[in-house]
C-alpha positions as CSV (number, residue, x, y, z in Angstrom):
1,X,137.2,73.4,202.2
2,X,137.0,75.8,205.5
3,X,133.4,76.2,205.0
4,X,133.1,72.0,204.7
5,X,134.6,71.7,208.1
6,X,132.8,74.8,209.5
7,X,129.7,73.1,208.5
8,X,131.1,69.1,209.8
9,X,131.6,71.0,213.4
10,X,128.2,72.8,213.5
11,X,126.9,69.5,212.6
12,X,128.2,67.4,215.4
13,X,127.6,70.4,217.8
14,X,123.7,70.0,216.8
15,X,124.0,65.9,217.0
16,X,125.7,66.2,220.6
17,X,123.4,68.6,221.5
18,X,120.3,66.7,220.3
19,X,121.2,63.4,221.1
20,X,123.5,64.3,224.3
21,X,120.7,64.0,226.7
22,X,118.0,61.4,227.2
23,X,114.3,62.1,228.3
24,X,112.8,59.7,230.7
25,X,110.1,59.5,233.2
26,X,109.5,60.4,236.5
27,X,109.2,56.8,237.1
28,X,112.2,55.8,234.9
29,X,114.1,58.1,237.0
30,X,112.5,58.2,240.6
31,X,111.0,55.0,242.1
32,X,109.7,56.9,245.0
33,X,109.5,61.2,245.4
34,X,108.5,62.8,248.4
35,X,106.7,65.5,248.3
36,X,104.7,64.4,245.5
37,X,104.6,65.9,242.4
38,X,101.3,68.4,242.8
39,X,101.3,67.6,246.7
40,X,99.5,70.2,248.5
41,X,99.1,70.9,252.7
42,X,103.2,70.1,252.8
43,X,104.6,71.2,256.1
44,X,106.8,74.4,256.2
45,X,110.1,72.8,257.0
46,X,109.7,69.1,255.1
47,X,113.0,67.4,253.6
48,X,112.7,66.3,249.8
49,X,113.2,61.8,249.4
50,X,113.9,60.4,246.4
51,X,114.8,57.2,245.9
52,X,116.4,56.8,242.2
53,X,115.9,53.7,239.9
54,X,118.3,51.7,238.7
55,X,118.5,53.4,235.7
56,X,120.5,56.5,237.4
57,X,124.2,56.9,238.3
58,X,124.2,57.6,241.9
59,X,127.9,59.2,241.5
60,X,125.8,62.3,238.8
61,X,123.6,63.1,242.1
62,X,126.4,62.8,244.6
63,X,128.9,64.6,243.2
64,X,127.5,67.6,241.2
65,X,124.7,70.4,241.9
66,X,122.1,68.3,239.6
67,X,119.0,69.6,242.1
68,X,117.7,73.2,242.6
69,X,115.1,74.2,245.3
70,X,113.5,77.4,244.4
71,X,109.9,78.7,245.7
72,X,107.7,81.0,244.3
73,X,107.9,83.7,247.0
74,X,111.6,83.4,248.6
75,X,113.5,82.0,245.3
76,X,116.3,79.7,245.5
77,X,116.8,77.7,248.7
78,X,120.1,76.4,249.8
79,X,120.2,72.9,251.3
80,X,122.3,70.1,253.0
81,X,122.4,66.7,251.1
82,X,122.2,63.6,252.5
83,X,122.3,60.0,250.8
84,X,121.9,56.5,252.8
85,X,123.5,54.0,250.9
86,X,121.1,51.2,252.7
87,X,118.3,52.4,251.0
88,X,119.3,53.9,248.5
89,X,117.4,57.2,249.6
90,X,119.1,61.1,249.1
91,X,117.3,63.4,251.9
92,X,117.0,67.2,250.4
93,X,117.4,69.7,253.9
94,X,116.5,73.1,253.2
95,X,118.3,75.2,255.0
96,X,115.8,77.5,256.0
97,X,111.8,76.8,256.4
98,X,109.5,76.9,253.6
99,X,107.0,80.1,253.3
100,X,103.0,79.7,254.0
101,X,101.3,78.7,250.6
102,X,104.1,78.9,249.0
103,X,104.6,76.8,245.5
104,X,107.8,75.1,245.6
105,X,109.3,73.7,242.3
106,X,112.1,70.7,242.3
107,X,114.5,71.0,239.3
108,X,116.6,67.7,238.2
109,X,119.1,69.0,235.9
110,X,121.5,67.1,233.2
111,X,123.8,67.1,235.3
112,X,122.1,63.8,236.6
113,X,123.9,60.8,234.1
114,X,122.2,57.6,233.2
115,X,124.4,54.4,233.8
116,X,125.2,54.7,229.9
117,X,126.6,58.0,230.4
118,X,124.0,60.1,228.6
119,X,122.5,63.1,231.0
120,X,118.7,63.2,231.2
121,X,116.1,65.8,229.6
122,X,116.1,68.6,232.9
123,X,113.1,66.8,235.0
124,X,111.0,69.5,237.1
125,X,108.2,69.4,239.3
126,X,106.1,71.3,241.9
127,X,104.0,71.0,245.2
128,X,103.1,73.7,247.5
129,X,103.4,74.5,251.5
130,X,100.7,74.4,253.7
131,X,98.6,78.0,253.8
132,X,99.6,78.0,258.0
133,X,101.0,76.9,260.3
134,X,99.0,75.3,263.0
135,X,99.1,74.4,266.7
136,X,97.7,70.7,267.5
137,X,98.4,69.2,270.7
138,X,100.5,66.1,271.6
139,X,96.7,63.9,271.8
140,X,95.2,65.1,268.6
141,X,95.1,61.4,267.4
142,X,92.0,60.6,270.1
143,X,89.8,63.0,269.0
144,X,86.7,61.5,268.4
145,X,87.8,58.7,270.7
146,X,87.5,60.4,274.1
147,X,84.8,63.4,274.0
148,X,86.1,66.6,274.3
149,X,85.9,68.0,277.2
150,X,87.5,64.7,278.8
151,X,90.3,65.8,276.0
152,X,90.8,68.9,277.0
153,X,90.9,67.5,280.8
154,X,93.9,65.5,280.1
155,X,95.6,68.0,278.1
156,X,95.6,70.4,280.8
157,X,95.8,67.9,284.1
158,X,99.0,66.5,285.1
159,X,98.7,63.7,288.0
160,X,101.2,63.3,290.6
161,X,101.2,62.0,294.1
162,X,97.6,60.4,294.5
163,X,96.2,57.1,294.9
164,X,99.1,55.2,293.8
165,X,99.4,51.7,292.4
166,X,96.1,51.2,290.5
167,X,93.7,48.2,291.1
168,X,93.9,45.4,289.5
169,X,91.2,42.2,289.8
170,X,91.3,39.2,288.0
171,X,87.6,38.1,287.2
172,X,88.3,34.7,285.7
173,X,91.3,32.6,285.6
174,X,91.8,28.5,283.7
175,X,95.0,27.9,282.7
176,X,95.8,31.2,280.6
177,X,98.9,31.3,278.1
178,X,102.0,32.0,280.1
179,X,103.8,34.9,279.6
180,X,103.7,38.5,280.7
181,X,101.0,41.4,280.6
182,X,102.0,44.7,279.3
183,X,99.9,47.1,279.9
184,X,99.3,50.9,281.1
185,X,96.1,53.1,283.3
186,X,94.3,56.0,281.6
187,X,91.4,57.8,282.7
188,X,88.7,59.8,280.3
189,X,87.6,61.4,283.1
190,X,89.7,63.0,285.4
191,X,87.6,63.0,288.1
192,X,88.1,59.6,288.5
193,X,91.5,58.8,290.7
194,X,94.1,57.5,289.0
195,X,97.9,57.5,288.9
196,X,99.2,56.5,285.9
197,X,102.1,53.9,285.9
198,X,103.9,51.5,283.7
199,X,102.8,47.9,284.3
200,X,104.0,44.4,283.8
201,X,102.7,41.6,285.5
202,X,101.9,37.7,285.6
203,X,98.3,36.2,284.9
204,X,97.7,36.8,288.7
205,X,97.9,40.4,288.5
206,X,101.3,40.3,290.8
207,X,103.7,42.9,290.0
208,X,106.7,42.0,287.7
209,X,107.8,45.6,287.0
210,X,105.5,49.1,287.7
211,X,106.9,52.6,287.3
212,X,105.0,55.5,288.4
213,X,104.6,58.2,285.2
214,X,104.2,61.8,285.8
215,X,101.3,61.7,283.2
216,X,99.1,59.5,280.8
217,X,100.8,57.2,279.4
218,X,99.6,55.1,275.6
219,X,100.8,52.2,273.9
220,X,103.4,50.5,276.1
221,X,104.7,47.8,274.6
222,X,107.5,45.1,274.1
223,X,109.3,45.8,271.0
224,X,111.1,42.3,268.7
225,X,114.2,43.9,270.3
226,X,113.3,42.8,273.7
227,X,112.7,46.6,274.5
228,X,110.2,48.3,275.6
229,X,108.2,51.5,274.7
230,X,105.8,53.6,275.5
231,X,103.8,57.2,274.2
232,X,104.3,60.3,277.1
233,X,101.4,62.4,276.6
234,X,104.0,65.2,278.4
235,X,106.8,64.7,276.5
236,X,104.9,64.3,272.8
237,X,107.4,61.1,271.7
238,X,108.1,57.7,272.9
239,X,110.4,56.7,274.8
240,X,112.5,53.3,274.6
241,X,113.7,50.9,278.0
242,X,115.9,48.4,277.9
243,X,115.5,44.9,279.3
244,X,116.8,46.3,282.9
245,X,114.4,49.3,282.0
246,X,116.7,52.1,281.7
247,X,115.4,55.1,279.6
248,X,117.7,54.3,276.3
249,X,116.2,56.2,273.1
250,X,113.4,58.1,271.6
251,X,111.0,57.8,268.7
252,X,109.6,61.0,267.1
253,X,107.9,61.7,263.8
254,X,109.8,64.1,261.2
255,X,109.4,67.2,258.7
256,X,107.7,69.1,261.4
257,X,104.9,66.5,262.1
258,X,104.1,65.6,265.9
259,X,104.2,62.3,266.6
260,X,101.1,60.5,267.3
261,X,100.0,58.3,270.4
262,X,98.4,55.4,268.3
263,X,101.4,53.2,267.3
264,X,105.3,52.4,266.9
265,X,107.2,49.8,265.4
266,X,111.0,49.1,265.8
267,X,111.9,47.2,263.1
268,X,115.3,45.3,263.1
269,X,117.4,47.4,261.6
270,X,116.8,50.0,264.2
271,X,114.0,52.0,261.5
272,X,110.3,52.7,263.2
273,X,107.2,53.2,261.7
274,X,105.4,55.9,263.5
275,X,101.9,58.0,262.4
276,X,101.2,61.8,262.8
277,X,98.0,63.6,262.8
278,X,98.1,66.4,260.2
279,X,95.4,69.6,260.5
280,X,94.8,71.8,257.4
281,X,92.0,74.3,256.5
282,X,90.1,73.1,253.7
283,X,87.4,74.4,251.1
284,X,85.3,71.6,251.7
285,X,82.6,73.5,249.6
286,X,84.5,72.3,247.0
287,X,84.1,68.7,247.6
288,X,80.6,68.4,249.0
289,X,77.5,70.4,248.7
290,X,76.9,72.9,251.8
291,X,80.8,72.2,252.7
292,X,82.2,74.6,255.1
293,X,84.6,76.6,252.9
294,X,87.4,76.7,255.9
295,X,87.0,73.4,257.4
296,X,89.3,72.3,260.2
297,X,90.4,68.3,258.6
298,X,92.3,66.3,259.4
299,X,94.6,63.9,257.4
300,X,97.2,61.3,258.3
301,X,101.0,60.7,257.9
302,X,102.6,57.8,258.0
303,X,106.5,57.4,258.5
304,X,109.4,55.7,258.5
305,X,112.6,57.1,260.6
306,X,116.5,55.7,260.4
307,X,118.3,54.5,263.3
308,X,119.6,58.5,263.0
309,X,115.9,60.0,263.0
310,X,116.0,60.8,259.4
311,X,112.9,60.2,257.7
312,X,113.3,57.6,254.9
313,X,109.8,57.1,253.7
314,X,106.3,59.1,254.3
315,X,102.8,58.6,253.3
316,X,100.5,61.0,253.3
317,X,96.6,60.3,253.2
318,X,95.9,64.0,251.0
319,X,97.6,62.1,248.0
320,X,96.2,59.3,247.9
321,X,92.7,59.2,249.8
322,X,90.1,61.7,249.5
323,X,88.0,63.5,252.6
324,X,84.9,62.0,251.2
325,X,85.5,58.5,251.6
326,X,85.3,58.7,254.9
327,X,82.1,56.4,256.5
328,X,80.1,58.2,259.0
329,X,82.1,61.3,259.3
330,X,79.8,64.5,259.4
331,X,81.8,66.3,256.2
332,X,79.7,69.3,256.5
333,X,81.1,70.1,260.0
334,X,83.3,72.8,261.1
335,X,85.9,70.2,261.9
336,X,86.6,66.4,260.2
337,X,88.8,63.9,261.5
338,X,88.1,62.2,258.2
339,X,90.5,59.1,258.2
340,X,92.0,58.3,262.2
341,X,95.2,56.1,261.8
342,X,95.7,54.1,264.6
343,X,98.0,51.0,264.0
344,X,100.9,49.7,261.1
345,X,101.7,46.2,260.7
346,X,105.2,45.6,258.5
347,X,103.5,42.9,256.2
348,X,105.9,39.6,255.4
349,X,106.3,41.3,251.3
350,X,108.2,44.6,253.2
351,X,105.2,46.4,252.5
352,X,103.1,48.0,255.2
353,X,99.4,48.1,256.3
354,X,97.7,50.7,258.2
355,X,94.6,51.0,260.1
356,X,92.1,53.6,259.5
357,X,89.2,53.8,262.2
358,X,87.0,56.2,259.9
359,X,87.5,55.2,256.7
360,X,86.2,51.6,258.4
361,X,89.6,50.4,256.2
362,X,92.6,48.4,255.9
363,X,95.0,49.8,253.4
364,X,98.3,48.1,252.2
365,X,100.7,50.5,250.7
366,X,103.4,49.7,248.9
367,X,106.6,50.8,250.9
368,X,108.9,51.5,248.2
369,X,106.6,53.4,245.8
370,X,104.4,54.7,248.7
371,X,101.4,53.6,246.1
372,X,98.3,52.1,247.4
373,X,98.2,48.3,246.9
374,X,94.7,47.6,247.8
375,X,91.9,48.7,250.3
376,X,89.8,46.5,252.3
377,X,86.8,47.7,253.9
378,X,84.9,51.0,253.8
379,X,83.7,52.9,250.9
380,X,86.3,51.7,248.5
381,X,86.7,48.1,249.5
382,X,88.1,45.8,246.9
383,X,87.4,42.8,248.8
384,X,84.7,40.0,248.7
385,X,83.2,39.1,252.5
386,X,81.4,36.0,251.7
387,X,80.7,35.0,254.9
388,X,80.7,38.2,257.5
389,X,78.5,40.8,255.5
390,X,79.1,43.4,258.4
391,X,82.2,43.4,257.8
392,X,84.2,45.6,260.7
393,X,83.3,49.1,261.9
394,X,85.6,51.5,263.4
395,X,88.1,49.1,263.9
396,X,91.7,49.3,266.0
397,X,94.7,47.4,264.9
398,X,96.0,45.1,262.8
399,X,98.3,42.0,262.3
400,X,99.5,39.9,260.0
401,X,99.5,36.3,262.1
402,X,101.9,33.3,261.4
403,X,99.2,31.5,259.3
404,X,99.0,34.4,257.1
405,X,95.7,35.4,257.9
406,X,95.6,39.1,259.1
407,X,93.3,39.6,262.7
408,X,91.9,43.3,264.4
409,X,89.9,44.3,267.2
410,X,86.0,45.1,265.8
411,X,85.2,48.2,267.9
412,X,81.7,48.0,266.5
413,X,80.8,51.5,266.5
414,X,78.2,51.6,263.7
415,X,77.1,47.5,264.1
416,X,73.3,47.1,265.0
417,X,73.3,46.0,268.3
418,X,76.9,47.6,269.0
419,X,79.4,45.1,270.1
420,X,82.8,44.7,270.2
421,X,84.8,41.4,269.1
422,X,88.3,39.9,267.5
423,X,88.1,39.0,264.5
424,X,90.6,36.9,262.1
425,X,90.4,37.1,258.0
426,X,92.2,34.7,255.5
427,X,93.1,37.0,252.6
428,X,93.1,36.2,248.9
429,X,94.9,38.9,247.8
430,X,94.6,38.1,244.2
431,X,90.8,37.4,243.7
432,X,90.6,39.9,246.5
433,X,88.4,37.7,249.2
434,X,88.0,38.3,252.7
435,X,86.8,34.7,254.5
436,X,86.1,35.1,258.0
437,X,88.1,32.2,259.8
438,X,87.4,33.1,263.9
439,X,85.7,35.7,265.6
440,X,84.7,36.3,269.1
441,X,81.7,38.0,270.9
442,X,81.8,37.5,274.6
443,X,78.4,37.0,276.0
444,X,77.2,39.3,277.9
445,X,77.7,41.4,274.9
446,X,81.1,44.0,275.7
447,X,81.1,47.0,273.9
448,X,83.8,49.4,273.9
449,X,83.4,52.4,271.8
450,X,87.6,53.6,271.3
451,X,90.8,52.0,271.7
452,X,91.5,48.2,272.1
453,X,93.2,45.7,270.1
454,X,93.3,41.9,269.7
455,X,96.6,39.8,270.0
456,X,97.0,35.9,268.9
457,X,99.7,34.4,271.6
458,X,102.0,31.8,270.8
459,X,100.0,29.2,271.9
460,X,96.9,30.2,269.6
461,X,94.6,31.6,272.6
462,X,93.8,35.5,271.7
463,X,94.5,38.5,274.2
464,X,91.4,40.6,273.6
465,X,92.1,44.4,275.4
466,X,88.6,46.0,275.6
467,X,89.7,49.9,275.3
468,X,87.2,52.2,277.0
469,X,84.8,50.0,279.1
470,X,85.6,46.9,281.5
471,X,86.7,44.4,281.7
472,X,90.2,45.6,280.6
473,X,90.8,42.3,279.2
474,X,90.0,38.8,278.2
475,X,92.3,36.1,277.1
476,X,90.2,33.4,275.1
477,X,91.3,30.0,273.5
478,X,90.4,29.0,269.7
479,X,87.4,27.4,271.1
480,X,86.0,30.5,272.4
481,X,86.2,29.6,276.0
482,X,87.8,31.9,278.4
483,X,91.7,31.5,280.0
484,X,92.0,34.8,281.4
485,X,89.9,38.0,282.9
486,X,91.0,41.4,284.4
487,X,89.7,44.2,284.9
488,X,90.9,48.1,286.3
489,X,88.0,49.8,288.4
490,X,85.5,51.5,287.2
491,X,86.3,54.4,284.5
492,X,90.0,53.4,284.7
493,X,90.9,52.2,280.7
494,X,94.3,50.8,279.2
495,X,95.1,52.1,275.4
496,X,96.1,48.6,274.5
497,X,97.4,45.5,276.5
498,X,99.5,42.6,275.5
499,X,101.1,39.6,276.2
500,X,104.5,37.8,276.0
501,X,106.4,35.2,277.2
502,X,110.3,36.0,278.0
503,X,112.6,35.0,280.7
504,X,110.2,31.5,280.9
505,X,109.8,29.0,277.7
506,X,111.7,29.6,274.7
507,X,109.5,31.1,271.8
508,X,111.6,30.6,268.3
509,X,114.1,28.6,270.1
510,X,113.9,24.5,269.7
511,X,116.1,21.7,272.1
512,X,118.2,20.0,269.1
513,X,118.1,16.9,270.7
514,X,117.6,15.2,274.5
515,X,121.7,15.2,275.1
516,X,123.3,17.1,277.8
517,X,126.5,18.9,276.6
518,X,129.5,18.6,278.6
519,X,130.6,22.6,277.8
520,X,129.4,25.7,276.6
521,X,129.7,25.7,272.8
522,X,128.4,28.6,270.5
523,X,128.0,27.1,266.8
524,X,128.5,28.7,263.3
525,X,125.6,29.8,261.7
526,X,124.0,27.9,258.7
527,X,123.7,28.5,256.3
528,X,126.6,31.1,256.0
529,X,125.9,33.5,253.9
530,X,122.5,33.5,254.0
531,X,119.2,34.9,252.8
532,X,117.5,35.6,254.7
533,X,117.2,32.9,257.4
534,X,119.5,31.4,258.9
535,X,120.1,28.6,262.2
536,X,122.1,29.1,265.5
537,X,123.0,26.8,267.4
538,X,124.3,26.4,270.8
539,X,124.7,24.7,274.1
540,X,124.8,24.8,277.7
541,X,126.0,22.4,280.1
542,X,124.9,21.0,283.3
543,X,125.7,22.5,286.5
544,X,125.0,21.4,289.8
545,X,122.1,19.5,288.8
546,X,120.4,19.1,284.9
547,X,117.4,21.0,286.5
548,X,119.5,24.4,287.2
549,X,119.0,27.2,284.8
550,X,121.3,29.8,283.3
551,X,120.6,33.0,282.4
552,X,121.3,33.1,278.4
553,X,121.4,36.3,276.4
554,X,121.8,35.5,272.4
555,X,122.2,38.8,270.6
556,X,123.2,40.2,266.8
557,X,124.6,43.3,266.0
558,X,126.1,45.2,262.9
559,X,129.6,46.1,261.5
560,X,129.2,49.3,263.9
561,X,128.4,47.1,267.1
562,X,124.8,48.4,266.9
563,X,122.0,45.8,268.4
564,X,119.7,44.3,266.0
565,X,117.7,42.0,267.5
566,X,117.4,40.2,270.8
567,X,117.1,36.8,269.9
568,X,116.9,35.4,273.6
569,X,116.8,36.6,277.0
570,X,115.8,33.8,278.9
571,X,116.5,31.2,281.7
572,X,117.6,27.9,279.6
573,X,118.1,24.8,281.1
574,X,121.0,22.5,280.0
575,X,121.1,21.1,276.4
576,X,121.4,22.3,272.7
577,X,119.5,24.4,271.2
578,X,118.8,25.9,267.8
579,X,117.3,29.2,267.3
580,X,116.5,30.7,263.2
581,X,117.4,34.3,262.7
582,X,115.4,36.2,260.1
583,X,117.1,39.0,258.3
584,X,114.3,39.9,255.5
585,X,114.3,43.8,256.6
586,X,118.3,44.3,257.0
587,X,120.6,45.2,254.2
588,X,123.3,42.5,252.7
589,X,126.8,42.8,255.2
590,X,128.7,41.1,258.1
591,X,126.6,41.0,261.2
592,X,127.5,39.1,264.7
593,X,125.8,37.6,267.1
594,X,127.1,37.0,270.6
595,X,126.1,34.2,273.2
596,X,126.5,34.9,276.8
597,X,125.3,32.0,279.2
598,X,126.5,32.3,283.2
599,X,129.9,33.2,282.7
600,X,130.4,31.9,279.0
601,X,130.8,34.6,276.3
602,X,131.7,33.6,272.5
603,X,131.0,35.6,269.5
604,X,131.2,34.6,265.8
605,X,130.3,36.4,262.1
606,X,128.0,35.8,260.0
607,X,127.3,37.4,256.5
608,X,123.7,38.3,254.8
609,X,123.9,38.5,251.2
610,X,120.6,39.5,249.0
């Protein structure tokens, strides 16, 4: 009988033990790991992301020692946890740097629960650290774009006290789109006097804020927050103003990358996607006959940092795009820029799209996953062009426009003649078609060879910035005719300019009706909850006249009384108004928005549930 119940216990110990855990995929598990399994080129002192799937009990990872870090030449490494409930994202911080080419190995243990309560199978998996570390300079991302002894100028140039405010002539002028000009002066050469400032101004070219910069200055911009922001070439980062422009906050790439010049976007929720230029020496004999076996190449990151700087999400172009798709790229030279980011658009799915001036490609990646959801253009395109067979060439920037077509600026690098244009696709992306919808060529032909964008306005005209030749830039209307011309001297570039219009007319922001109110009055929202849009409504009264203005600032923020978004910042005259709020890239919570209007302030809740 003691031998019976000896042989009962051995028995359940085996059925506990063999059915006590579960094995599941790394995809079962993990919707999104970073670094990759097998990832290679990783940066010395890179966090660990995961993001895991439903399928896991968040409490196992939280509240146990269910991941190791070892590496292959200093063993175990010690790190900080850090999990952000919002998305659902745990941040792995060694707390020392990773070794040169070292191979380090990620272990999941059983200490991780499914919701049913059974542990999983131990899950483990590798990648390995770059084989050195490398200096690259805070304008790495325009290699290629501005030749390199003009590079090397501006690296080691800073301007001061010379010529001043820079000059500014408007060419052509018929009734342009009102608004505001963004926009900022670089030289190539820097020969060529220059002073580089901060400039917004009207359609005349007069003055509506300048700020004298201490060096070159990239991308300034007006953010959906009402702020602005703009790349120091001195300070490696961007730097945020508010609306009275007062230096406010930062934006830097992560995990040891330097952040790039080419693009930032402040999304909502206080997150920015921001790009990186990444240098590794590569066996390229590997890849391509007569490769040079230590190859200087360069790859590009893509990320996405928290309102705290953490980095939430990263892309990296060695895992999912090879060297050799690159178009025109010589990939037997010493040194290959073989895919040059330079711009991210935060599609309407959530999911992003980048711009790759040498692959001659759009890609769309999928930002949960960080999977590839299609490519259009270059080598790999997936995409039908029935009716612009060029197709684009070394293109800068892209957007997704209200229509839901997408539009770029066509540098034309490799187009027979070369010329530059706008150009504006409607996308099928399920048959995968491309259909050309608007373009524009100005005649006489303008070519510029780097930079430049393309912009659609609110009132359908285009802002076309030119990059690296004159004029600086053209303002057309869907015709094709011209609104608007200006120019910098000669040799005197802007990165990109833009266009919007605050502080005049009301852009997302409708009069409810022709009645004049006899108070201030700030409305509940509707619907309430919501998701994800939602109406505001509110009104101002007459004083001293129906055609006086008042100064109205409308404004959510968080539970923590963080800002989300600037809804308006403008002069209003009397009446009601009604203004939707879109909430598609915030997390489910209590948010509040605040009116002020003259000396009227009135605050109210409102709750987004997804």
């Amino acid at each position: 009988m003691k031998k019976f119940s000896q042989s009962i216990l051995i028995l359940l110990f085996l059925v506990s033990f063999t059915f006590g855990t579960e094995k599941r995929s790394q995809s079962e598990l993990f919707s999104y790991i970073e670094p990759k399994p097998g990832a290679e080129y990783v940066k010395n002192n890179s966090t660990i992301i995961f993001k895991p799937a439903p399928v896991v009990d968040l409490n196992s990872i939280k509240n146990s020692k269910s991941v190791t870090i070892s590496g292959s030449i200093r063993g175990n490494y010690e790190f900080s946890q850090l999990y952000i409930s919002n998305e659902n994202v745990f941040i792995l911080k060694p707390a020392e740097e990773f070794v040169n080419n070292e191979e380090i190995t990620v272990s999941f243990l059983p200490e991780i629960r499914c919701t049913n309560g059974v542990r999983i199978e131990p899950f483990v998996y590798s990648f390995r650290i770059q084989k050195e570390k490398l200096p690259v300079h805070p304008l790495a991302g325009l290699v290629n774009e501005i030749p390199e002894a003009r590079l090397n100028e501006l690296l080691n140039t800073d301007t001061g006290e010379l010529e001043g405010f820079p000059e500014i002539t408007v060419n052509y002028s018929n009734n342009p789109a009102p608004g505001k000009i963004i926009l900022s002066n670089i030289v190539f050469n820097v020969q060529i006097p220059n002073t580089p400032h901060l400039i917004i101004m009207n359609n005349d070219a007069s003055t509506v804020f300048s700020r004298q910069m201490g060096g070159q200055i990239f991308d300034f911009n007006r953010q959906p927050n009402g702020r602005f922001t703009y790349f120091s070439r001195v300070r490696g980062k961007y730097f945020e103003l508010d609306t009275n422009y007062n230096l406010v906050d930062s934006f830097y790439t992560g995990n040891g990358y330097l952040t790039d010049i080419h693009e930032l976007r402040v999304l909502p929720n206080r997150h920015a996607l921001l790009m990186s230029y990444d240098k590794q020496y590569i066996d390229m004999s590997l890849l391509i006959q007569g490769g040079n076996p230590n190859a200087l190449v360069t790859g590009l990151i893509i990320q996405e940092i928290d309102e705290n700087k953490n980095v939430v999400f990263q892309w990296r172009s060695w895992d999912h795009i090879p060297i050799t798709d690159a178009t025109h790229e010589n990939l037997l030279a010493p040194e290959i820029d073989y895919i040059h980011g330079n711009a991210i658009e935060l599609d309407n799915d959530g999911n992003i799209m980048i711009s790759s001036r040498h692959l001659d490609e759009i890609t769309k990646i999928n930002r949960s996953t960080g999977n590839i959801i299609w490519r259009l253009g270059g080598k790999m395109n997936e995409f039908q062009f029935p009716n612009d067979p060029l197709r684009f060439s070394y293109q800068h920037g892209i957007r997704r426009l209200l229509n839901g077509n997408i539009i770029l600026f066509d540098n034309g690098n490799y187009h027979s003649p070369q010329q530059s244009r706008a150009v504006e696709y409607m996308l099928d992306e399920t048959s995968k078609i491309a259909t050309m919808v608007w373009e524009y060529k100005n005649t006489p032909q303008i070519y510029g060879n780097a930079m430049g964008f393309a912009q659609r306005l609110e009132n359908g005209n285009t802002l076309i910035s030119w990059g690296s030749t004159n004029p600086t830039m053209t303002e057309v209307k869907p015709d094709g005719s011209k609104a608007l011309e200006i120019s910098f001297s000669t040799g005197v570039f802007s990165y990109r300019v833009f266009k919007y219009n605050w502080g005049g007319n009301v852009t997302g922001i409708q009069p409810v009706n022709n009645e004049i109110p006899n108070s201030f009055s700030l409305l509940q929202n509707y619907p309430n909850p919501f998701n994800p849009v939602t109406k505001i409504r509110f009104s101002i009264p007459a004083a001293g006249g129906n055609s006086q203005t008042v100064s109205t600032l409308l404004t959510v923020y968080d539970m923590l009384g963080k800002e989300v978004q600037v809804l308006t910042d403008k002069q209003l005259r009397p009446g009601n108004y009604e203004v939707d709020f879109a909430a598609g890239e915030l997390s489910s919570g209590i948010y509040f928005y605040k009116l002020t209007a003259g000396n009227f302030t009135d605050m109210k809740k409102m709750v987004l549930v997804k």
